[in-house]
C-alpha angles and dihedrals in degrees: 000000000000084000092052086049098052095041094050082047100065108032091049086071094067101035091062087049089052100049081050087050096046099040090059085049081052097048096044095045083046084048092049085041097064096037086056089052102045085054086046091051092052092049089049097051087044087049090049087049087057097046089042082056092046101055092048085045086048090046079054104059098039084056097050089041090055087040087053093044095057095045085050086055102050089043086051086053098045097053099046087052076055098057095046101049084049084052090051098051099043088052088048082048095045085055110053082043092051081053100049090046081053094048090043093058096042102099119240114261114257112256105223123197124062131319093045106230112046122152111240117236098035134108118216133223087279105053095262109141117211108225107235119207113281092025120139133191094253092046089054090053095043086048086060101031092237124117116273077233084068097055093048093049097048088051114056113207097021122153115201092193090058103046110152126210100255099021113135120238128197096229106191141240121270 
């Protein structure tokens, strides 16, 4: 025992001196150790601002993208209805212009009576009246508001069943 007793003797002077050691590493790396977390903590918290930014900035432009969407769509629709409305109006335009190039190649009926080449419908300088196509005695009185009577008295040997396109007819005086 007396080895145990001189051996604890004289190593307990430096174990005590190495727990106090150890325990002021301990204190200073617990000290760094909270200065390192404080300054953890702050960036943290400034980290959680800018997220907190991010996520409005990111409700923005989800708002602005569906916004723009919509707009993109009712642009799309407008000028369709546009377009429509363009390609309407060309086919309505091909049409009356097939028409007039039919009507164009048709020949001109032939005006009968003398003088060859009358226009029909007309009346010349004398009162004669040029029969167009589809006329009747009684259009042509009605035209110029006398009795059919009238015409066929003031033009001796007509026929109102034979009217030409082009023949000349007396039409008389109110």
């Amino acid at each position: 025992m007396d080895t145990l007793s001189r051996d604890s003797n004289s190593s307990g002077s430096i174990l005590p001196l190495v727990g106090v050691i150890a325990g002021g590493l301990a204190l200073v790396l617990s000290i760094v150790a909270l200065v390192k977390l404080s300054t953890l903590q702050k960036t943290v918290a400034a980290q959680g601002d800018e997220v907190a930014k991010i996520a409005t900035i990111e409700a923005e432009v989800r708002s602005a993208a569906a916004k723009s969407e919509t707009d993109i769509k009712n642009i799309r629709t407008g000028i369709q209805g546009a377009l429509d409305s363009v390609g309407n109006t060309i086919g309505t335009m091909q049409a009356q212009i097939t028409k007039l190039e039919e009507a164009a190649k048709k020949p001109a009926p032939a005006a009968g009576g003398k003088g060859g080449g009358a226009v029909t419908g007309t009346v010349d300088a004398n009162g004669n009246y040029s029969v167009a196509p589809g006329d009747t005695l009684s259009k042509i009185a009605k035209k110029f508001a006398v009795k059919p009577d009238a015409i066929l008295a003031e033009n001796p040997g007509l026929e109102a069943t034979k009217l030409k396109v082009g023949q000349k007819i007396k039409i008389p005086k109110k």
